[in-house]
FIVEX-533921 format. One record per atom (N, C-alpha, C, CB): atom name; z negated, y, x negated; residue number from 1; residue in three letters. Coordinates in Angstrom, 3 decimals. Glycine has a CB too. Layout:
N
- site, pz, py, px, pos, code
- CA, Z, Y, X, NUM, ALA
...
% end
This chain:
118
- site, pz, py, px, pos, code
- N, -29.806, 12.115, -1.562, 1, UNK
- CA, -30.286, 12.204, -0.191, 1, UNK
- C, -31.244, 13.378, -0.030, 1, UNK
- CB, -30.970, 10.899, 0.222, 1, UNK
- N, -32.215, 13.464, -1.203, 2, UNK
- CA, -33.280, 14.970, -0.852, 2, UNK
- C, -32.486, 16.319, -0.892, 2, UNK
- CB, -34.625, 15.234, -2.166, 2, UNK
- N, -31.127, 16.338, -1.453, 3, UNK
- CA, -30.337, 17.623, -1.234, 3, UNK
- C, -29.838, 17.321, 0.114, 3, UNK
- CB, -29.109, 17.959, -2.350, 3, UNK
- N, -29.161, 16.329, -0.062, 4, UNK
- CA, -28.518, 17.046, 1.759, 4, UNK
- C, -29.537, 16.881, 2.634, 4, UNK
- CB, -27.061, 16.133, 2.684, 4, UNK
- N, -30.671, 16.140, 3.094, 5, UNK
- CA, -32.469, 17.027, 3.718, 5, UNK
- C, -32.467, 18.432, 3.415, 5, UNK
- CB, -34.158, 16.455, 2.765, 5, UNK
- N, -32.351, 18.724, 2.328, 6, UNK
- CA, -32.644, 20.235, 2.544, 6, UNK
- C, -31.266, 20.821, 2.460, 6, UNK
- CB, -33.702, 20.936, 1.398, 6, UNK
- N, -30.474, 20.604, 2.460, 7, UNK
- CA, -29.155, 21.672, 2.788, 7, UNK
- C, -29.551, 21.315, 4.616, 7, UNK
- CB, -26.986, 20.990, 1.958, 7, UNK
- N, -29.349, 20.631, 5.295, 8, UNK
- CA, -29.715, 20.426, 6.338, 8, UNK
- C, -30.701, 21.179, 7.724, 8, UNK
- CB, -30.012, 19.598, 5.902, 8, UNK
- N, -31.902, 20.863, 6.618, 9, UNK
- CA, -33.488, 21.660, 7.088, 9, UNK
- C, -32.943, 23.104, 6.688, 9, UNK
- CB, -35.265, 21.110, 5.983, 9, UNK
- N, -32.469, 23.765, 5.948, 10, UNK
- CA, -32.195, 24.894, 5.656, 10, UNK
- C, -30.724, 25.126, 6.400, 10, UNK
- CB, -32.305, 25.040, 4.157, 10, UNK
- N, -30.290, 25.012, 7.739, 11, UNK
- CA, -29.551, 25.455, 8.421, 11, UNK
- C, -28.152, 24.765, 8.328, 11, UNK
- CB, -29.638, 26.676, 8.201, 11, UNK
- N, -27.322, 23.794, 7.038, 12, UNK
- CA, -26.054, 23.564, 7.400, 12, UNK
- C, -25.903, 22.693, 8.573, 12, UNK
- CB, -25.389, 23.068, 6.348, 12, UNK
- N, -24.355, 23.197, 8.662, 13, UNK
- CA, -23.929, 22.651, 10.071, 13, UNK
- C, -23.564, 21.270, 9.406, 13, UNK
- CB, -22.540, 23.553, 11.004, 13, UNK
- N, -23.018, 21.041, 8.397, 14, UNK
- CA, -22.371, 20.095, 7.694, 14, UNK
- C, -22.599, 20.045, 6.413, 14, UNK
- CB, -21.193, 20.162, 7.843, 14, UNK
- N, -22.556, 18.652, 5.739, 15, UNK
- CA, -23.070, 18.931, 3.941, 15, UNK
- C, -21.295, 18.036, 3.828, 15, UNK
- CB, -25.277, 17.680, 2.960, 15, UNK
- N, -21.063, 18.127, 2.530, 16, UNK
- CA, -19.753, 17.023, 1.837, 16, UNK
- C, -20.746, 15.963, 0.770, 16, UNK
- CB, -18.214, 18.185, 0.572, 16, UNK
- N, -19.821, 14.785, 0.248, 17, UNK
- CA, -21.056, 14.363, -1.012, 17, UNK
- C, -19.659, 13.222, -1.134, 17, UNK
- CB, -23.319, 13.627, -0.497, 17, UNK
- N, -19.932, 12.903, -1.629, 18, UNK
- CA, -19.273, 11.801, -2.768, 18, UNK
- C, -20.384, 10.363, -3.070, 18, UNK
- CB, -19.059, 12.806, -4.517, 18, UNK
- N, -19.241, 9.030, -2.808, 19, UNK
- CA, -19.864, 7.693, -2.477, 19, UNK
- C, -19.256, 7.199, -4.094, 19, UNK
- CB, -19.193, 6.730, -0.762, 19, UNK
- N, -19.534, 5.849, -4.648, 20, UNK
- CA, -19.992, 6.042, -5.852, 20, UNK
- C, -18.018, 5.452, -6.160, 20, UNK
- CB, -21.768, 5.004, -6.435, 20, UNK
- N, -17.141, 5.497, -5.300, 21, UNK
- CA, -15.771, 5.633, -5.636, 21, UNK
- C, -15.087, 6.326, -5.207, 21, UNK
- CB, -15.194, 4.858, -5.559, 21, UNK
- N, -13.993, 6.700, -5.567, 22, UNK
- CA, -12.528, 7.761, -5.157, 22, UNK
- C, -13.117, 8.653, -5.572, 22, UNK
- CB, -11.847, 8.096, -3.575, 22, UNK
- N, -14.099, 9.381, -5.916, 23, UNK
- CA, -14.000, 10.974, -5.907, 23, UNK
- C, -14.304, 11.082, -7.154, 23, UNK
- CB, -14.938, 11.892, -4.940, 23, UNK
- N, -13.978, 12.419, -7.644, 24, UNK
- CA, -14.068, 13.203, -8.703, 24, UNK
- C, -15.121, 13.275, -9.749, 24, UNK
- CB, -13.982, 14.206, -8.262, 24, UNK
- N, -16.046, 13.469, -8.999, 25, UNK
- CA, -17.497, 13.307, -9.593, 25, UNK
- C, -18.236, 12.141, -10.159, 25, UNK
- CB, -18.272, 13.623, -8.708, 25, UNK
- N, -17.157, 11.575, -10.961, 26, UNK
- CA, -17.891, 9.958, -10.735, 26, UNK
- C, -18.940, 9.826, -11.698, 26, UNK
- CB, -16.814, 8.560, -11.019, 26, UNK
- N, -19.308, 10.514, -12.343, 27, UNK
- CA, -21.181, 10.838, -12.988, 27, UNK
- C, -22.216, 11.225, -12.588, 27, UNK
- CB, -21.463, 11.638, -13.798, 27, UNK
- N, -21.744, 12.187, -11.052, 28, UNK
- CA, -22.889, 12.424, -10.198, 28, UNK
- C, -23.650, 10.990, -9.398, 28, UNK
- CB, -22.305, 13.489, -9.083, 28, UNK
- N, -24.840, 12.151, -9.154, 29, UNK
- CA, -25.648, 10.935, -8.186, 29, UNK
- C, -24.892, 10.720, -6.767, 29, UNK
- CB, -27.402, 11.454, -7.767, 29, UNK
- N, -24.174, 10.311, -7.108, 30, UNK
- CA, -23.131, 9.014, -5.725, 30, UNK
- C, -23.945, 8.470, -4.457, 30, UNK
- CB, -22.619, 7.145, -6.570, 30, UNK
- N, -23.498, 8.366, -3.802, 31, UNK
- CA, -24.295, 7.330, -3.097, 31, UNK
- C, -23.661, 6.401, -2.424, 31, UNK
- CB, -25.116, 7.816, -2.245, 31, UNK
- N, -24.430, 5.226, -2.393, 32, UNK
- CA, -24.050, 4.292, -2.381, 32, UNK
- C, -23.244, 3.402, -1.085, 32, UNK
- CB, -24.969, 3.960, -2.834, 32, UNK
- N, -22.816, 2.919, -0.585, 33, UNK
- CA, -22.655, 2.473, 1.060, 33, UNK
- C, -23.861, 2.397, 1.778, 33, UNK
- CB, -22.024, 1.036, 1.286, 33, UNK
- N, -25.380, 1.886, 1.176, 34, UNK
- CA, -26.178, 1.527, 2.322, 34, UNK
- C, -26.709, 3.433, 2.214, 34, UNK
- CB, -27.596, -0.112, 2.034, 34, UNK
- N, -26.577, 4.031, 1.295, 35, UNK
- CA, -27.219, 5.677, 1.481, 35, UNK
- C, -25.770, 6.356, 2.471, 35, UNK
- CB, -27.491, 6.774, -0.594, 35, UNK
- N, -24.602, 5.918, 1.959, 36, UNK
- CA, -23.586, 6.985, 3.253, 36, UNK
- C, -24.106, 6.619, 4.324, 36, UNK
- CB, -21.785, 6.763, 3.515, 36, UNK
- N, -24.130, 5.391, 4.685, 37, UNK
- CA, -24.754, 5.253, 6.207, 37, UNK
- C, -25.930, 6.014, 6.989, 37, UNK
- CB, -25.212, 4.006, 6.278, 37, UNK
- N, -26.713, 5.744, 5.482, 38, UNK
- CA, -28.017, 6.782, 5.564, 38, UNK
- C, -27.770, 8.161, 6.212, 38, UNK
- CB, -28.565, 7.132, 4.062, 38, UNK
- N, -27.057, 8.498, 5.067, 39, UNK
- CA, -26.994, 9.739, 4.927, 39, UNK
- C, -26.287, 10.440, 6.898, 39, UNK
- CB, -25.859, 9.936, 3.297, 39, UNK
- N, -25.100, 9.777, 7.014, 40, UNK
- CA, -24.245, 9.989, 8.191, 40, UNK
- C, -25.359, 10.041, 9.437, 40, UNK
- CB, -23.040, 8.697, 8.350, 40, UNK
- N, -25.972, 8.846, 9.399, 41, UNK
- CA, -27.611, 8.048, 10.527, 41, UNK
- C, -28.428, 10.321, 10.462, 41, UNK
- CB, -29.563, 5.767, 8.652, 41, UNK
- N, -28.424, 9.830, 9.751, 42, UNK
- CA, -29.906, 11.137, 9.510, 42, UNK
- C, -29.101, 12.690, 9.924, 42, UNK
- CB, -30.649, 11.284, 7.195, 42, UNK
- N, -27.943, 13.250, 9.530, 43, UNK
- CA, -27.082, 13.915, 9.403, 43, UNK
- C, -26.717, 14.085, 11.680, 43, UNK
- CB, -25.895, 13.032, 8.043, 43, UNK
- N, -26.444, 12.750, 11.633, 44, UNK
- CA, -26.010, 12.867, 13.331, 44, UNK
- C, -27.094, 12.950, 14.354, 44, UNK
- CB, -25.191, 11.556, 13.837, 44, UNK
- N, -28.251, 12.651, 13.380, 45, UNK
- CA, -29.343, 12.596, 14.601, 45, UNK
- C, -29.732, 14.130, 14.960, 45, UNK
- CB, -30.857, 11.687, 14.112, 45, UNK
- N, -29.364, 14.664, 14.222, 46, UNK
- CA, -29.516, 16.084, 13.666, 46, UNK
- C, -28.537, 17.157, 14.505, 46, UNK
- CB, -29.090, 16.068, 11.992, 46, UNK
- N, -27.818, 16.801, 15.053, 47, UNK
- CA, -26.400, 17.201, 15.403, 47, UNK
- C, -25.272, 17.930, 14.119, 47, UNK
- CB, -26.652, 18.325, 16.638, 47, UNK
- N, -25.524, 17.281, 12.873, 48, UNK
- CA, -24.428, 17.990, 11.929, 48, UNK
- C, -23.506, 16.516, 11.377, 48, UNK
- CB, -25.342, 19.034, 10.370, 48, UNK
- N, -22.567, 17.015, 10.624, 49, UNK
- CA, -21.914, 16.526, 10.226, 49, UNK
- C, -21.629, 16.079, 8.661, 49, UNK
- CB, -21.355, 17.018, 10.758, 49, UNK
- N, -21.116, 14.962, 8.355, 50, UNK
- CA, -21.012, 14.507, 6.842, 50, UNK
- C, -19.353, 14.385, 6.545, 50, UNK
- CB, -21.878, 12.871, 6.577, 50, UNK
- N, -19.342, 15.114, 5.436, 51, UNK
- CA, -17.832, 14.869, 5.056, 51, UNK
- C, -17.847, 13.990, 3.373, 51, UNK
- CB, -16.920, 16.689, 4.974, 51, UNK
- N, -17.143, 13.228, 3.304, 52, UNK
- CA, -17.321, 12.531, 2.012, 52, UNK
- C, -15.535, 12.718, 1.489, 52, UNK
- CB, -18.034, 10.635, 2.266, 52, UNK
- N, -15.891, 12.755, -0.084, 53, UNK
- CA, -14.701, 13.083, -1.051, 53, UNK
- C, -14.363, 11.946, -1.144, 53, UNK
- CB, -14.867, 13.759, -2.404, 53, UNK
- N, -12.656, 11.469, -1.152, 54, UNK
- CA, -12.169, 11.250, -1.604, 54, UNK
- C, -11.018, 11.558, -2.410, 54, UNK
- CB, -12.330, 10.884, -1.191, 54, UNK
- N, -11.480, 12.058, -3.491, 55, UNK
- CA, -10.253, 13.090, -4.164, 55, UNK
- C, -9.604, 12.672, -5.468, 55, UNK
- CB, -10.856, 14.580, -4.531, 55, UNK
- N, -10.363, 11.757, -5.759, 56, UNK
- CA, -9.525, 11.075, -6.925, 56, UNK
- C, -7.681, 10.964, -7.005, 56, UNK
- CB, -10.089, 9.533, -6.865, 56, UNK
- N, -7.411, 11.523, -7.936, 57, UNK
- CA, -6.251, 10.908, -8.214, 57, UNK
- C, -5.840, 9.277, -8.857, 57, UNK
- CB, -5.848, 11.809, -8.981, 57, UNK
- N, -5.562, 8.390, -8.155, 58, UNK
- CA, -6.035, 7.461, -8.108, 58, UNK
- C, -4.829, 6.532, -9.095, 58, UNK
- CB, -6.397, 7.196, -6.639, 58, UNK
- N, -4.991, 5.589, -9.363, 59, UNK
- CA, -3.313, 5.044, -10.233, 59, UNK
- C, -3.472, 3.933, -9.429, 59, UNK
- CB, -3.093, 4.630, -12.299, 59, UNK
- N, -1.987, 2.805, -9.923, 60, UNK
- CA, -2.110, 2.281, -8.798, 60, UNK
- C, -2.865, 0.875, -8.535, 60, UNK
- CB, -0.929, 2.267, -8.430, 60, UNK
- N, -3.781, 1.078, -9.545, 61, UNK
- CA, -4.801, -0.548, -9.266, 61, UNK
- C, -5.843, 0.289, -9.180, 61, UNK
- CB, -5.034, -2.043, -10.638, 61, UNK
- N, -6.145, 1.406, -8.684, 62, UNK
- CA, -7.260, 1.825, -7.927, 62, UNK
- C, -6.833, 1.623, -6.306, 62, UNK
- CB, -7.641, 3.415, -8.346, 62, UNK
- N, -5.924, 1.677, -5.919, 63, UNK
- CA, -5.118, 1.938, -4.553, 63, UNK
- C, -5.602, 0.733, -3.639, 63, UNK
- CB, -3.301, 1.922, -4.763, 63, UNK
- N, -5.648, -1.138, -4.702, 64, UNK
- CA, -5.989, -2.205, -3.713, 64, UNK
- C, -6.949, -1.780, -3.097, 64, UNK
- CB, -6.291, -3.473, -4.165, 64, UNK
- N, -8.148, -0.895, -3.864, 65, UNK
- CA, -9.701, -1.003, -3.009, 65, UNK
- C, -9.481, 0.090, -2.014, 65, UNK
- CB, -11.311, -0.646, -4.037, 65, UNK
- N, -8.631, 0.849, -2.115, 66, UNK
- CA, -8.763, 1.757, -1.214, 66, UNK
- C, -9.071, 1.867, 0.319, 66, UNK
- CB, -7.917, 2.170, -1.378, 66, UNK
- N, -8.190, 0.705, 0.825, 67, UNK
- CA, -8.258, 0.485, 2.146, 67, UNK
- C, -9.718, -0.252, 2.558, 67, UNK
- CB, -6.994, -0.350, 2.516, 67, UNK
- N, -10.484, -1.170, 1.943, 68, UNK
- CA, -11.774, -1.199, 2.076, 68, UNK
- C, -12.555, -0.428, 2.307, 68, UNK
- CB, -12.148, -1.521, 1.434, 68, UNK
- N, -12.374, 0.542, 1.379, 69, UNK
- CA, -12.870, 2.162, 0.783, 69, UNK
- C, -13.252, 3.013, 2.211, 69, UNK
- CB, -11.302, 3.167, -0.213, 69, UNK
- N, -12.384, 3.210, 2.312, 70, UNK
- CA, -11.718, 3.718, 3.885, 70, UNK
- C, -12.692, 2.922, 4.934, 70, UNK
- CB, -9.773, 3.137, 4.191, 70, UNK
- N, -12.468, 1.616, 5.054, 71, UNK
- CA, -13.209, 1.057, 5.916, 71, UNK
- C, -14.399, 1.540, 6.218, 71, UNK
- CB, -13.329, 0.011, 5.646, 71, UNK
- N, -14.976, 1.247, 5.195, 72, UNK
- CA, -16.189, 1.493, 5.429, 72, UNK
- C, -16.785, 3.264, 5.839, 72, UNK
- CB, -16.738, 0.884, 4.175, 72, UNK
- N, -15.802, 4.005, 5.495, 73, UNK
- CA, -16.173, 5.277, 5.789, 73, UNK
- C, -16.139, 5.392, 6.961, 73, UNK
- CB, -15.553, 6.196, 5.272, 73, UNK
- N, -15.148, 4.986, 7.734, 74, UNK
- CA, -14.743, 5.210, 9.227, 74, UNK
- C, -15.963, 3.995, 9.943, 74, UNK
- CB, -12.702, 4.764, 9.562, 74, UNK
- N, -16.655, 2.810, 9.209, 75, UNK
- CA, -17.671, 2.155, 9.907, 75, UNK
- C, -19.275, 2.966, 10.090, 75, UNK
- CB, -17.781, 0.802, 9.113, 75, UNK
- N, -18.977, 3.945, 8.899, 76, UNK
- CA, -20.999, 4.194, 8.837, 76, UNK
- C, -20.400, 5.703, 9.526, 76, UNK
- CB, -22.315, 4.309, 6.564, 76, UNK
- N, -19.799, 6.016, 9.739, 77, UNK
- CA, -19.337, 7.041, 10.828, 77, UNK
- C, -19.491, 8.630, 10.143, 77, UNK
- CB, -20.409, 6.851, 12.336, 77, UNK
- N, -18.516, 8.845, 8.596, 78, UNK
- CA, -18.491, 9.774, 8.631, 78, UNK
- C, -17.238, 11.108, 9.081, 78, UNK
- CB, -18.938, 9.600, 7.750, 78, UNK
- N, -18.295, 12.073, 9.360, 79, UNK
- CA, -16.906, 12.610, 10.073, 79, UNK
- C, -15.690, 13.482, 9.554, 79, UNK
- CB, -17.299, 13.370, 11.084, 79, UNK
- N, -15.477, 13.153, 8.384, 80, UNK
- CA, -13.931, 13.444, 7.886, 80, UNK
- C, -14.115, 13.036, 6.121, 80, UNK
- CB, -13.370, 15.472, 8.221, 80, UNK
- N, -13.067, 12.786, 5.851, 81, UNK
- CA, -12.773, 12.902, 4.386, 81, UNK
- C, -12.091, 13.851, 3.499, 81, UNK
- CB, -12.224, 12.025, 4.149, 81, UNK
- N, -12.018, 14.537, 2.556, 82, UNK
- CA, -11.348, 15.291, 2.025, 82, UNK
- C, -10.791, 14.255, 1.018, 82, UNK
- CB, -12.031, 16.501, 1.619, 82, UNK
- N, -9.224, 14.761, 0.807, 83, UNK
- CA, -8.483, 14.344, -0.143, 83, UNK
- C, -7.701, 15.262, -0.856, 83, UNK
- CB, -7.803, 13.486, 0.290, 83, UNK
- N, -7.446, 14.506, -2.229, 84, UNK
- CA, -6.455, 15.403, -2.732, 84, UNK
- C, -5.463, 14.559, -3.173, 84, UNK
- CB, -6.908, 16.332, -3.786, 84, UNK
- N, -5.023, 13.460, -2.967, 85, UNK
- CA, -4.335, 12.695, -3.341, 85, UNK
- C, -2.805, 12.531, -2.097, 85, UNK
- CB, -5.362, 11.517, -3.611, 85, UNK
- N, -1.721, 12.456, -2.287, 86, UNK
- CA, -0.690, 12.285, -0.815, 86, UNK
- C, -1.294, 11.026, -0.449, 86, UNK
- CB, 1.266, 12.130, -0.994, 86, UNK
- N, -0.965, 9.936, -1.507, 87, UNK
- CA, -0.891, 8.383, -1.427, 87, UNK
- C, -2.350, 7.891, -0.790, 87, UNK
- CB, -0.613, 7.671, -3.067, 87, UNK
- N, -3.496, 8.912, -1.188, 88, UNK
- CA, -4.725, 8.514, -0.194, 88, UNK
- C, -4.353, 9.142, 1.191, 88, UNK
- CB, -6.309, 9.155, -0.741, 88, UNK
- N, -3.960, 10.312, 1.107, 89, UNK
- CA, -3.583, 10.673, 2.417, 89, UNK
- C, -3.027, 9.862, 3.380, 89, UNK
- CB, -2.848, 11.531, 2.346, 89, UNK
- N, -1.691, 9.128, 3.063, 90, UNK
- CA, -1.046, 7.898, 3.580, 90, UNK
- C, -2.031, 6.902, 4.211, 90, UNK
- CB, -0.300, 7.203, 2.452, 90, UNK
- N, -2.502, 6.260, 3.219, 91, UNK
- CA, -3.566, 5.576, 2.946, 91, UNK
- C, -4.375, 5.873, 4.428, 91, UNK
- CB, -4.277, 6.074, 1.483, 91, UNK
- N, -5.001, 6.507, 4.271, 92, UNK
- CA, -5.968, 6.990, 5.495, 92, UNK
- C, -5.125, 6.570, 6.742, 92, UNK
- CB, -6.322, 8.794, 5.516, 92, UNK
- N, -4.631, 7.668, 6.986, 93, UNK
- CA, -3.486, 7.382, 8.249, 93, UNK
- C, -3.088, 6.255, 8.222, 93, UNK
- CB, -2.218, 8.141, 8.296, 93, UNK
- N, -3.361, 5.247, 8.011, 94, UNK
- CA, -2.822, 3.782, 8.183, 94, UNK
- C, -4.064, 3.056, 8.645, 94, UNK
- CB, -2.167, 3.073, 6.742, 94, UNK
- N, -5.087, 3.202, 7.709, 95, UNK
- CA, -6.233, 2.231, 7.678, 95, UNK
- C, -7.432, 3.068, 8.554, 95, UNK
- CB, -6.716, 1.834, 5.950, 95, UNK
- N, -7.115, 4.316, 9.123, 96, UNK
- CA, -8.568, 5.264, 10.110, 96, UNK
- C, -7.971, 6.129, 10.353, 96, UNK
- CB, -10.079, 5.885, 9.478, 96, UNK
- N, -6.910, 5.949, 11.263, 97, UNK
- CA, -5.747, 7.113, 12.058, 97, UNK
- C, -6.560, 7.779, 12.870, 97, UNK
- CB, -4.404, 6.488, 13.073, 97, UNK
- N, -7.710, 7.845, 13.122, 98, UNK
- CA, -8.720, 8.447, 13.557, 98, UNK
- C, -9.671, 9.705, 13.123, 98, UNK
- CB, -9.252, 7.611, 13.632, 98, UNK
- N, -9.647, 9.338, 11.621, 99, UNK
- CA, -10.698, 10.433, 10.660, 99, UNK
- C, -9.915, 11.484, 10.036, 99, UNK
- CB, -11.526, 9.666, 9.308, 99, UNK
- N, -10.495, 12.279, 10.633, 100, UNK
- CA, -9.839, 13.604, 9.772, 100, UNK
- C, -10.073, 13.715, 8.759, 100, UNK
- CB, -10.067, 14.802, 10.055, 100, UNK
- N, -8.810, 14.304, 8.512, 101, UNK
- CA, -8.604, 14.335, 6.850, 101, UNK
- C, -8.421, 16.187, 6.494, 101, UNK
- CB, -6.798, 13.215, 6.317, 101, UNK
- N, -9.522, 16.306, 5.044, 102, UNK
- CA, -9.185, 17.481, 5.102, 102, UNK
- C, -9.003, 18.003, 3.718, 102, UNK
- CB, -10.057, 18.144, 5.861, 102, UNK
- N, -7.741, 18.691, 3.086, 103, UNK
- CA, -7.673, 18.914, 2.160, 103, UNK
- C, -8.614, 19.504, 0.981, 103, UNK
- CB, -6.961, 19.276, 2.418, 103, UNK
- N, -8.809, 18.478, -0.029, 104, UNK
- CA, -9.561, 18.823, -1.337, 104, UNK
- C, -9.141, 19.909, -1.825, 104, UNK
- CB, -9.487, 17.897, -2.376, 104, UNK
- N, -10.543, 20.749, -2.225, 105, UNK
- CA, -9.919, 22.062, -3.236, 105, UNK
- C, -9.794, 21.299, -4.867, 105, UNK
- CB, -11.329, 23.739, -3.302, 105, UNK
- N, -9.451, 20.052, -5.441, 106, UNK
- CA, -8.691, 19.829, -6.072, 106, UNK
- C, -7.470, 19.110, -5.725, 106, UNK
- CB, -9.229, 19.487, -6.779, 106, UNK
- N, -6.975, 19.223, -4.612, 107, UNK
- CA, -5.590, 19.121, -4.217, 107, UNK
- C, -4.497, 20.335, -5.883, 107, UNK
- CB, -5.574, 20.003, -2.046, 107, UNK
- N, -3.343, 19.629, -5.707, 108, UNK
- CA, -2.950, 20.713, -6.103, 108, UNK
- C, -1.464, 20.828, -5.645, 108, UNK
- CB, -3.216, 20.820, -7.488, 108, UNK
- N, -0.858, 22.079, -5.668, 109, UNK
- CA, 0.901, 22.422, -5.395, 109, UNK
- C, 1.204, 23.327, -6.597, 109, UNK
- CB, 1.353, 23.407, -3.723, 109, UNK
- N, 2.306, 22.464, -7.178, 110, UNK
- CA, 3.159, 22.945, -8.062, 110, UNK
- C, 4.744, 23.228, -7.463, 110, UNK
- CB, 3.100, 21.952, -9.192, 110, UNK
- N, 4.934, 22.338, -6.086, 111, UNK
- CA, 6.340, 22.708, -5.806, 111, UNK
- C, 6.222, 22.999, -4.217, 111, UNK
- CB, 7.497, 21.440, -6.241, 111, UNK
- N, 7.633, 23.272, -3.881, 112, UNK
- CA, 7.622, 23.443, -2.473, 112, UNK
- C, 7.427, 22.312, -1.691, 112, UNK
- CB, 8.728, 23.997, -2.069, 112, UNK
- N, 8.025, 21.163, -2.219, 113, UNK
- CA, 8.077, 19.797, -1.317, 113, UNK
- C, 6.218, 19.520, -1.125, 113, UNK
- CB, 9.106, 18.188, -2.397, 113, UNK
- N, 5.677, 19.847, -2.248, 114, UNK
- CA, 4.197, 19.280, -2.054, 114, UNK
- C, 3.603, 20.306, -0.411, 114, UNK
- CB, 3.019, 19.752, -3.913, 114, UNK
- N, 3.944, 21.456, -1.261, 115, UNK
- CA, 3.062, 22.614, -0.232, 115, UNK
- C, 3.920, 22.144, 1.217, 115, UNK
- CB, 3.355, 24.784, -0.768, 115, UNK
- N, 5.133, 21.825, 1.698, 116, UNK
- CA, 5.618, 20.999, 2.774, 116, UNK
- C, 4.904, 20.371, 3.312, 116, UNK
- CB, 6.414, 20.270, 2.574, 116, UNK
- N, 4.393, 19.038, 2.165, 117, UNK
- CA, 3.716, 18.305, 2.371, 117, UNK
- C, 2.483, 18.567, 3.348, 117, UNK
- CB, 3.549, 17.984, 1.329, 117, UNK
- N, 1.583, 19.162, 2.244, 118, UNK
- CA, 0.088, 19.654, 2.685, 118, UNK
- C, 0.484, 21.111, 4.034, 118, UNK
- CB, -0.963, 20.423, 0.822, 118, UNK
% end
């Protein structure tokens, strides 16, 4: 939370961060559901924006929590997710057809059908 305060106070329009599942970073300092809320609360009063990772490549008994996952992002009101996953992509669009979704720079394309895809 004291980095994105000062990415903030120091001019961003928007910070990204990672909640303590789906994303990549899962050794960083995470934060937790009652800090995304935080974080989103403090972030909007502000007029900027919070984007949270979900970029995990996920298998498929990570996938049940997902839609919870989701929930709650689209409840504490942040304003987009990055993914790099299709199946989270899906995912999203089902459970917060609402939140933009915006491609992870660990997305990856190895073929044409993916880059189609994305």
């Amino acid at each position: 939370m004291e980095r994105l305060k000062i990415a903030l106070a120091y001019g961003a329009d928007a910070v990204y961060l990672g909640g303590k599942n789906f994303g990549l970073r899962a050794f960083s300092e995470n934060f937790s559901p009652e800090e995304l809320h935080e974080a989103c609360r403090y972030a909007h009063e502000r007029g900027r924006k919070v984007y949270v990772t979900v970029n995990m490549f996920p298998h498929n008994a990570d996938m049940e929590a997902l839609p919870a996952y989701l929930k709650l992002l689209g409840e504490v009101g942040c304003d987009a997710i990055l993914v790099a996953d299709p199946g989270v992509f899906r995912t999203a669009r089902e459970v917060i057809p609402a939140m933009p979704v915006h491609i992870s720079t660990q997305a990856n394309t190895t073929n044409w059908q993916s880059a189609l895809f994305w």
